[in-house]
C-alpha positions as a printed Julia matrix, in Angstrom:
516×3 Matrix{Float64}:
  13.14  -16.61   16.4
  10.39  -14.57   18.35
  12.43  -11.5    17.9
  12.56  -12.02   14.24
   8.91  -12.5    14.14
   8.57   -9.04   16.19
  10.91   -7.59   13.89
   9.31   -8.46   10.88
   5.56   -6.71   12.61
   7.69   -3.71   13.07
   8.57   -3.42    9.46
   5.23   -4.52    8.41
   3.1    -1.98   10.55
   5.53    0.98    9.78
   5.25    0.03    5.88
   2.11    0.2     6.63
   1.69    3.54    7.66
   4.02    5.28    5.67
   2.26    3.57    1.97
  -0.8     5.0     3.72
   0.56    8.52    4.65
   2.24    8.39    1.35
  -0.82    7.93   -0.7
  -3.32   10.1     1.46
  -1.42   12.89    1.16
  -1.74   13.8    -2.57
  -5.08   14.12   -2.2
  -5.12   17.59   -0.43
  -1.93   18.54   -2.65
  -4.0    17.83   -5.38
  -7.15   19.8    -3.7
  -4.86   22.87   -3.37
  -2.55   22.9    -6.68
  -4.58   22.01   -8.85
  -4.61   18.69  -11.84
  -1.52   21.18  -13.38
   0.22   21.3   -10.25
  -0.6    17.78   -9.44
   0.66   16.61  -12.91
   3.79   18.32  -12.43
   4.79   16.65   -9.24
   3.9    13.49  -10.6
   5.94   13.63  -13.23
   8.89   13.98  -11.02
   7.47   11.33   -8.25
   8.78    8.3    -9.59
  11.63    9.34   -9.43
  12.22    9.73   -5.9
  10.14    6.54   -5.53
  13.72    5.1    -7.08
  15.59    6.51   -4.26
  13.07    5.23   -1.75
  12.91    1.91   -3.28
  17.39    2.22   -3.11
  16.96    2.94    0.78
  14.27    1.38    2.64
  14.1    -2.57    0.5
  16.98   -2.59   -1.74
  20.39   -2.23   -0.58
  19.15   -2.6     3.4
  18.21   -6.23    2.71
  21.13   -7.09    0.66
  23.93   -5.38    3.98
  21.76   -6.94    6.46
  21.95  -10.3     5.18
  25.68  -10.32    4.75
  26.43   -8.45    8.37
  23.78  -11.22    9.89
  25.52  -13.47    8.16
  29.01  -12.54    9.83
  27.81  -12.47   13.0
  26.69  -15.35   13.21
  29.72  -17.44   12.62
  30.84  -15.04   14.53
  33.29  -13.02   12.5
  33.64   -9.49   13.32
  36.33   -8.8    10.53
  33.75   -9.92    7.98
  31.17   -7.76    9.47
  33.71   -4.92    9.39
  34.74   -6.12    5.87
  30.53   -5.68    4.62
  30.17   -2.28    6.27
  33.58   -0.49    4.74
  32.65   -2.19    1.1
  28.72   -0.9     1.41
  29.68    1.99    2.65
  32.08    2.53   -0.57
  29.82    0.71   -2.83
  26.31    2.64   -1.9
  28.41    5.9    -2.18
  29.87    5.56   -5.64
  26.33    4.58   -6.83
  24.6     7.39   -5.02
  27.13   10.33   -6.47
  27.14    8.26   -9.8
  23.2     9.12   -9.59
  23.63   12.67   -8.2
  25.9    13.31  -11.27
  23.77   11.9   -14.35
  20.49   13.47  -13.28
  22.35   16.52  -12.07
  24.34   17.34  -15.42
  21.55   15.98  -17.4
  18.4    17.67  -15.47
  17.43   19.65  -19.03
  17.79   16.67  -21.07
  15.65   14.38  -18.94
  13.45   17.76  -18.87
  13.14   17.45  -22.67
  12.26   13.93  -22.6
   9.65   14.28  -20.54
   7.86   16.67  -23.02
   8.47   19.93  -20.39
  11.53   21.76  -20.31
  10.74   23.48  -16.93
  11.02   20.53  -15.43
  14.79   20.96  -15.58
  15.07   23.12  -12.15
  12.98   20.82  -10.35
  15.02   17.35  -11.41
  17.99   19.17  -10.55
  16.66   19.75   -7.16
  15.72   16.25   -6.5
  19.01   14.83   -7.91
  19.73   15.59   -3.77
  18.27   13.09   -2.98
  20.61   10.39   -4.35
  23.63   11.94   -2.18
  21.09   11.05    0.79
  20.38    7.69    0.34
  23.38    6.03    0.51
  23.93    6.8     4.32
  20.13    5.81    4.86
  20.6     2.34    3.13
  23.81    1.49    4.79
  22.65    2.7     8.67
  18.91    0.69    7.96
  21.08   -2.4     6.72
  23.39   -2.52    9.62
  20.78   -2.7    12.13
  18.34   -4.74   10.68
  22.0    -7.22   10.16
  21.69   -6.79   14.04
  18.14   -8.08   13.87
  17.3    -4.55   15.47
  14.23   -3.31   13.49
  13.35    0.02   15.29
  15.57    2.51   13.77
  14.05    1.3    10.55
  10.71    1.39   11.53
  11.19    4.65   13.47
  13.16    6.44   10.79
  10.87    5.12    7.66
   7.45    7.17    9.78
   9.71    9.79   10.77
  10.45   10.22    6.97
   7.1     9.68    5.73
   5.41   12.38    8.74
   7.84   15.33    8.29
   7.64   15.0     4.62
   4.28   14.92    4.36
   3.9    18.14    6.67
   6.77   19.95    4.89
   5.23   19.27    1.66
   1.62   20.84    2.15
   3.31   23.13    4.71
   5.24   24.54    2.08
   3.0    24.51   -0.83
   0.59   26.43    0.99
   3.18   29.1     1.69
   4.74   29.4    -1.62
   0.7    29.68   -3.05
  -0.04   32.4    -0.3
   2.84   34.17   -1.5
   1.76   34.13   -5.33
   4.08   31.05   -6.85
   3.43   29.24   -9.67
   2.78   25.58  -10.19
   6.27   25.0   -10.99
   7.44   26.97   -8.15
   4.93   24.07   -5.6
   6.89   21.54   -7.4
   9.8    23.04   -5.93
   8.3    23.27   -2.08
   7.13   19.72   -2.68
  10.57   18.38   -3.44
  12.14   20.63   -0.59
   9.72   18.89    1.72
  10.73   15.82    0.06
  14.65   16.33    1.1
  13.34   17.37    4.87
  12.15   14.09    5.17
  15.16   12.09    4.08
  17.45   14.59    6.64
  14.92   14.12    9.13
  15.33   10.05    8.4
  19.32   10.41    8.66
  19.57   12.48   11.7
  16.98    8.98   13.68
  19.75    6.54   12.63
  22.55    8.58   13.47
  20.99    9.18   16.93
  19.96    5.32   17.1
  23.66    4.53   16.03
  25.26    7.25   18.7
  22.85    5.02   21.42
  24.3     1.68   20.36
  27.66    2.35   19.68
  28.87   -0.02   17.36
  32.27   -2.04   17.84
  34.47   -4.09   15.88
  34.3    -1.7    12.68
  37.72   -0.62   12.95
  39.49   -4.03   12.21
  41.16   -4.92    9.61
  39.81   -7.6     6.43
  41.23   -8.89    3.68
  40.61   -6.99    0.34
  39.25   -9.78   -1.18
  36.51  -10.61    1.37
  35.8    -6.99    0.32
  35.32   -7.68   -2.96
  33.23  -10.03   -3.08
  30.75   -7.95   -0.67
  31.14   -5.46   -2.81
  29.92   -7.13   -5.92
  27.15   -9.05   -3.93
  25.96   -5.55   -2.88
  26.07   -4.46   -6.89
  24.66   -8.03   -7.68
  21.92   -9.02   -5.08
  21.03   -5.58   -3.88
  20.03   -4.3    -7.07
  18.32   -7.29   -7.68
  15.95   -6.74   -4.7
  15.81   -3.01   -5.35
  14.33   -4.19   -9.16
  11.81   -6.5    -7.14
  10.2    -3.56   -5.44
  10.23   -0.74   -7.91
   6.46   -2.37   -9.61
   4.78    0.92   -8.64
   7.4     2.93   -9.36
   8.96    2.11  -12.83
   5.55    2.05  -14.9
   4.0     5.94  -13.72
   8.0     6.5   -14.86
   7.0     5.47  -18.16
   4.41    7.29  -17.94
   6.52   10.94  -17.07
   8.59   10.16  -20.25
   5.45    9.36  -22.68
   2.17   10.33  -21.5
   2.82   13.95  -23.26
   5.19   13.45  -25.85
   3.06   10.81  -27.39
  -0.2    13.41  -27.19
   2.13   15.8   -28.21
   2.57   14.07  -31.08
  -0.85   12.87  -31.82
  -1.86   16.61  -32.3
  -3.03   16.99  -28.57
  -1.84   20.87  -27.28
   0.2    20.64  -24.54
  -0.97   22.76  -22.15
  -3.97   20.31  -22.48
  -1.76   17.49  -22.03
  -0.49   18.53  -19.4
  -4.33   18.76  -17.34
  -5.08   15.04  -19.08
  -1.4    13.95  -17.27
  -2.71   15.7   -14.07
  -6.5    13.93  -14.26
  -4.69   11.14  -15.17
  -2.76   11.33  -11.83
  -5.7    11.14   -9.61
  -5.32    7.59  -10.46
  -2.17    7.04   -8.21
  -2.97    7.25   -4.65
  -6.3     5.39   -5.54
  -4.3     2.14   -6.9
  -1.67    2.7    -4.18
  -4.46    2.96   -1.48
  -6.6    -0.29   -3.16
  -2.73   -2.04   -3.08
  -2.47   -1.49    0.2
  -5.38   -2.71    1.67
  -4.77   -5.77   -1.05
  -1.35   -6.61    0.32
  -1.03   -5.62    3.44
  -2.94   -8.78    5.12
  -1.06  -11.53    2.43
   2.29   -9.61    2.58
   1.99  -10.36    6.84
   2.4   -14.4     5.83
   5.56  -13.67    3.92
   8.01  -13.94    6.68
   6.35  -17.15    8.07
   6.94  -18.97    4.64
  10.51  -18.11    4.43
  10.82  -19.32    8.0
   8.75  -22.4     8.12
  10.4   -25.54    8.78
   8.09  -27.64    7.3
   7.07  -27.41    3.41
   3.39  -28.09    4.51
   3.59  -25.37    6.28
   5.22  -22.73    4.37
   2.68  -24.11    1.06
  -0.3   -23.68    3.24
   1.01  -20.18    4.3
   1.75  -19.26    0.51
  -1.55  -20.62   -0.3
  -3.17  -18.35    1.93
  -1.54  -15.44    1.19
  -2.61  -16.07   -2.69
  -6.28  -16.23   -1.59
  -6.38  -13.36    0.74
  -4.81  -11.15   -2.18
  -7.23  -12.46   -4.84
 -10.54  -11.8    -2.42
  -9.62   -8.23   -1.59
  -7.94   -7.5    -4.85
 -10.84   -8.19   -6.5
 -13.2    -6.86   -4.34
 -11.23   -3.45   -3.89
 -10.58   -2.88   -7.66
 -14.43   -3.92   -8.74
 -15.76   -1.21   -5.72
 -13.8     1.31   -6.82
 -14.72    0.87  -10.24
 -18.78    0.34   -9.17
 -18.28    3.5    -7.3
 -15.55    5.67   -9.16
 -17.84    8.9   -10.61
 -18.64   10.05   -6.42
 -15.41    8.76   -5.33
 -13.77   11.22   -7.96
 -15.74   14.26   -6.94
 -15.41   13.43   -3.31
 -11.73   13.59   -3.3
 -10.76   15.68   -5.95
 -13.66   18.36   -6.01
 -15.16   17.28   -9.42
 -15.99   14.35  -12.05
 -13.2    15.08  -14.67
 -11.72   11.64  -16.01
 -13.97    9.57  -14.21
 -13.43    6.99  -17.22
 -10.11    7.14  -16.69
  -9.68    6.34  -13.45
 -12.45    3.84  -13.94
 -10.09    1.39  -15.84
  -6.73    2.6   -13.8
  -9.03    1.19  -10.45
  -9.38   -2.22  -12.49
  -5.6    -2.42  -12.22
  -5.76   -2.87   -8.29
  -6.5    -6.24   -8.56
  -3.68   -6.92  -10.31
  -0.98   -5.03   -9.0
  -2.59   -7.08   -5.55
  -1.55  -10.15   -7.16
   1.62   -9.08   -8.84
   3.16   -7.64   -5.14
   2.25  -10.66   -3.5
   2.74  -13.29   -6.16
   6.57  -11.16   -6.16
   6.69  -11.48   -2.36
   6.48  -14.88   -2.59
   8.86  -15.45   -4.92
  11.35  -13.57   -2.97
  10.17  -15.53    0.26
  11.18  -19.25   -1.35
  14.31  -17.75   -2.91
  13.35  -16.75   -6.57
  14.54  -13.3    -6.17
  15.62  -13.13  -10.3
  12.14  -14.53  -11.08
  10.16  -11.69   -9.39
  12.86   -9.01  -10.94
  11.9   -10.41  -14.38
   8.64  -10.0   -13.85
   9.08   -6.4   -13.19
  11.26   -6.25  -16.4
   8.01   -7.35  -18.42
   5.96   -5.05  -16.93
   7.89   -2.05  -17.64
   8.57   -3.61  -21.11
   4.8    -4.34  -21.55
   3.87   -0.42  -20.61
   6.33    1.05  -23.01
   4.91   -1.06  -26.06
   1.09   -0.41  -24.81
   1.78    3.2   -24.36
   3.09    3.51  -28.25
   0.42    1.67  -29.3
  -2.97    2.9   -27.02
  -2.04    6.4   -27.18
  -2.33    6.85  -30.47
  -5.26    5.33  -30.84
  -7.86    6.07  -27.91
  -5.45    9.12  -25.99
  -5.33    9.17  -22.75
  -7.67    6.58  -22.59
  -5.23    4.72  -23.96
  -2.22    4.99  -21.21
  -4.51    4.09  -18.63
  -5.7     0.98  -20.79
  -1.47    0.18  -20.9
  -1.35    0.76  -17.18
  -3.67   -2.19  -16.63
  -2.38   -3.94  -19.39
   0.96   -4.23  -18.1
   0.15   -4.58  -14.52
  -1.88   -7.59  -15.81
   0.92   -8.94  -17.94
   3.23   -8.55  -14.57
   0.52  -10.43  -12.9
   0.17  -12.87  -15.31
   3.81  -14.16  -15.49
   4.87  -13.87  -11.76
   1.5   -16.31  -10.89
   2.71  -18.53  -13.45
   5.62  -18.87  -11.74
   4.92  -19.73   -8.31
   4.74  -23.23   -6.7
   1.87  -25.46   -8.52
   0.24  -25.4    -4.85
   0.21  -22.04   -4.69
  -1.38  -21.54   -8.03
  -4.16  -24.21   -7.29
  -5.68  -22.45   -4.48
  -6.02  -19.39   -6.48
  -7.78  -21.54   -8.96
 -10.01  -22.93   -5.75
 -11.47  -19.7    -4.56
 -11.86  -18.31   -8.5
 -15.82  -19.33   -8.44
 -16.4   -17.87   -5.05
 -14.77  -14.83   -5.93
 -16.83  -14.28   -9.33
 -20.15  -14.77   -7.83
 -19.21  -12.39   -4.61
 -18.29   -9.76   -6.71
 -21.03  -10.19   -9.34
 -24.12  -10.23   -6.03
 -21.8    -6.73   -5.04
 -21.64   -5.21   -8.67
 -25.27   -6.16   -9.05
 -26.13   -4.03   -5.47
 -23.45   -1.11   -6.22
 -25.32   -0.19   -9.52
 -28.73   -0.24   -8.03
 -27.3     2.05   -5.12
 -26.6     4.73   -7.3
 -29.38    4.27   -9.78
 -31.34    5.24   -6.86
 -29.05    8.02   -5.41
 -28.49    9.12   -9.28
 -31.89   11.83   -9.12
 -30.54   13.34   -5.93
 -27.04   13.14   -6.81
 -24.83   17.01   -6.65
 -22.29   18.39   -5.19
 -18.94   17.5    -3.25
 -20.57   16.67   -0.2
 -23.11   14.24   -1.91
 -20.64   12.74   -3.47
 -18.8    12.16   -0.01
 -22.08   10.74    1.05
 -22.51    8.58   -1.85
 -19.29    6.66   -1.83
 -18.71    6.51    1.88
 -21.98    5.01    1.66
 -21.39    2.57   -1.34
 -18.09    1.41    0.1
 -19.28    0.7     3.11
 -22.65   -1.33    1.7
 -20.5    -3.08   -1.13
 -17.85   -4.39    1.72
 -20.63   -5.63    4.04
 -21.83   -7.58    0.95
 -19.08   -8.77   -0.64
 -17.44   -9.45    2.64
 -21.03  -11.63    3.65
 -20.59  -13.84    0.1
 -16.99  -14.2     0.74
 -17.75  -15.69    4.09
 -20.57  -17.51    3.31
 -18.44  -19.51    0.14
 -15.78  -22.05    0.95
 -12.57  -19.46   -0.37
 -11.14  -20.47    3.18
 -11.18  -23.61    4.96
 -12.41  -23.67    9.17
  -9.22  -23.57    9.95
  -7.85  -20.74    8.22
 -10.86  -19.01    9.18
 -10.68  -19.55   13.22
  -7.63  -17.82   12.57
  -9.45  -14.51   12.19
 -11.27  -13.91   15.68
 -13.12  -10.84   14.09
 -14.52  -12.73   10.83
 -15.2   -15.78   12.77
 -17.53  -13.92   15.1
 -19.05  -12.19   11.56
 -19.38  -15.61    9.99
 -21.36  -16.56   13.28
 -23.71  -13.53   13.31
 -24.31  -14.07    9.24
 -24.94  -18.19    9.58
 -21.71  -19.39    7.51
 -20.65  -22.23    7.68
């Protein structure tokens, strides 16, 4: 059991990092491209968040569970039988992939309101012959309960991507390319990573040297893994697309719908681009949202007790709903120097204003989904995902229109709140009660930080100019709002002695600020 435990703080650090890496990065792509440039890669992002979401937490989970499943009877045949039927499986869906967005690269392009799109989509379409390999090699050793060629391969990824992205941006700019022509470096960079991925686990799988592979199984043992893989496995792959299938929606009707509202679209394109700068600030507030509840996960799914895995679920609840809150009410407190600091000026400041106040809900939705998935209600969390998307789509027809793109970032919170909504509805009545506990706590912490944010930059407001003001401004704010919010937090009853002796690092901040 300890090594599962370590295995699990493998995954979870080296998540970690690469959601961090993943969302940092856009900011300097953004800094040199441009909001065109930056619009144009985002409207091809979500799809390769697909692929990722097929490689790294959809189909791994689903072969791992079925080879750690053979194993442990111990059944060699069977484990044989789940590797030859993934392998087959993950294939046919990967070149099935390849081949739609391949052959229909101009079509998609149309849909998404920009023909010369088409070139890059085709590009990308790659990347589905790639992940098949990298789903079926992470699976197998995390079936093995051996979590490092994961981990390893998912910051290899994430590192050389990065690098060959801005690496090769800045060399097709120096050169004189377009913005279309960065899209294609970006994407290139994007494929390095994924080799770069593949060539880790084939070295990790050259090291162990697998046996047993080569014997026979019945065909209908390999069958039925097959259609688990096609049932289960896409059901977990649905589970984790949240952050990926909405900004989809967005690629397909941000444009077309100003389009059609009378909005030019080389202008819509720079709104879709502003728009953008949205992204790594919700994935960078989800983050830090998730990344302490999400940690609790594997301990509920491996408690023996119920007490124990409900007081672990509770927790996890709580922790999401105080930094949730607290992360999407700074950013929104603090949004207008943020903006300039990171992306060089104010433009869409409203915008991003109510895209921040989704943060606290897509906190809830990921862990309320984790959860889920944790006490065995994997269809649950999927439909919640199904709503969301569902919720988007009709918001997007209906707020565009009217306010612009006001409006799609209104729908953006709107249906990350309607995801919210429903998978929090659904979890345990425990679970749901001490959300309810720590609401008043929350409120007033965030109201005494809200109150102190606005007076900050009422005073900084007659001195206030330029990108490195800015930077001072709301490195400043954050760190002032945190101290206080953190301080209120501590000083309520959201968490019980116990839960707080837990923390060394707050307990010896609750001591130095008199909680109790």
């Amino acid at each position: 059991m300890g090594n599962a435990w370590k295995g699990a703080a493998v995954l979870t650090a080296a998540a970690l990092v690469t959601k961090l890496l993943s969302a940092l990065y856009r900011i300097p792509y953004q800094n040199m491209v441009g909001d065109i440039g930056f619009y144009i890669y985002q409207q091809i992002y979500p799809i390769y968040g697909i692929v990722v979401a097929l490689s790294l937490t959809g189909y791994p989970v689903a072969v791992s569970r079925l080879i750690a499943e053979r194993r442990a009877v111990p059944d060699a045949a069977g484990a044989a039988a789940v590797g030859r039927a993934a392998l087959f499986v993950l294939g046919a869906i990967g070149a099935a992939l390849f081949a739609l967005l391949y052959i229909g690269a101009e079509t998609v392009a149309l849909w998404m309101g920009d023909r010369r799109l088409e070139p890059l989509l085709r590009q990308l379409s790659f990347s589905f012959l790639l992940f098949p390999p990298l789903a079926w090699l992470r699976g197998y050793f995390q079936g093995r309960h051996d979590m490092a060629p994961t981990a390893m391969s998912q910051v290899v990824e994430q590192s050389v991507r990065v690098t060959a992205i801005l690496g090769l941006s800045y060399w097709v700019l120096r050169r004189g390319g377009d913005d279309y022509a960065c899209g294609m470096a970006a994407i290139a960079g994007t494929l390095a990573g994924m080799v770069a991925a593949l060539f880790v686990l084939l070295c990790f799988l050259v090291q162990r040297r697998p046996q047993g592979w080569r014997e026979p199984a019945p065909p209908a043992l390999t069958r039925r893994f097959a259609r688990h893989l096609l049932t289960a496995g896409s059901l977990v792959c649905l589970t984790n697309m949240a952050l990926t299938l909405i900004p989809l929606v967005d690629s397909f009707l941000f444009v077309p719908l100003l389009k059609e509202a009378g909005t030019k679209l080389n202008e819509g394109q720079w709104l879709k681009g502003v728009y953008d700068r949205g992204q790594p600030l919700i994935q960078l507030g989800t983050v830090v949202g998730t990344s302490f509840s999400l940690a609790l996960v594997p301990l509920i799914s491996g408690a023996r007790r119920p007490d124990d895995a409900t007081a672990h679920g509770a927790l996890a609840i709580r922790i999401a709903a105080v930094i949730g809150a607290g992360a999407s009410l700074g950013l929104v407190c603090l949004i207008r120097p943020i903006n300039q600091m990171l992306f060089e000026n104010t433009h869409g400041s409203l915008l991003l204003a109510v895209l921040s106040a989704s943060v606290f809900f897509t906190t809830i939705a990921l862990t309320a989904s984790a959860l889920l998935q944790g006490i065995g209600r994997e269809r649950i969390a999927a439909v919640g995902v199904a709503i969301g998307v569902a919720g988007k789509m009709a918001l997007m027809h209906w707020f565009v229109p009217l306010w612009g793109a006001l409006g799609a970032a209104a729908a953006t919170t709107g249906a990350y709140a309607l995801m919210a909504a429903f998978l929090y509805a659904a979890l345990p009545r425990e679970y749901r009660a001490a959300g309810y506990r720590c609401a008043f706590p929350i409120v007033k912490a965030a109201a005494v930080m809200v109150i102190v944010l606005r007076g900050y930059l009422w005073v900084l407001t007659s001195a206030f100019g330029g990108r490195l003001w800015a930077a001072v401004a709301a490195l400043g704010g954050s760190a002032i709002g945190a101290a206080v919010y953190v301080a209120c937090i501590v000083k309520s009853r959201a968490f019980s002695e116990r839960e707080w002796s837990t923390l060394p690092f707050v307990s010896s901040f609750r001591l130095r600020i008199g909680g109790k």
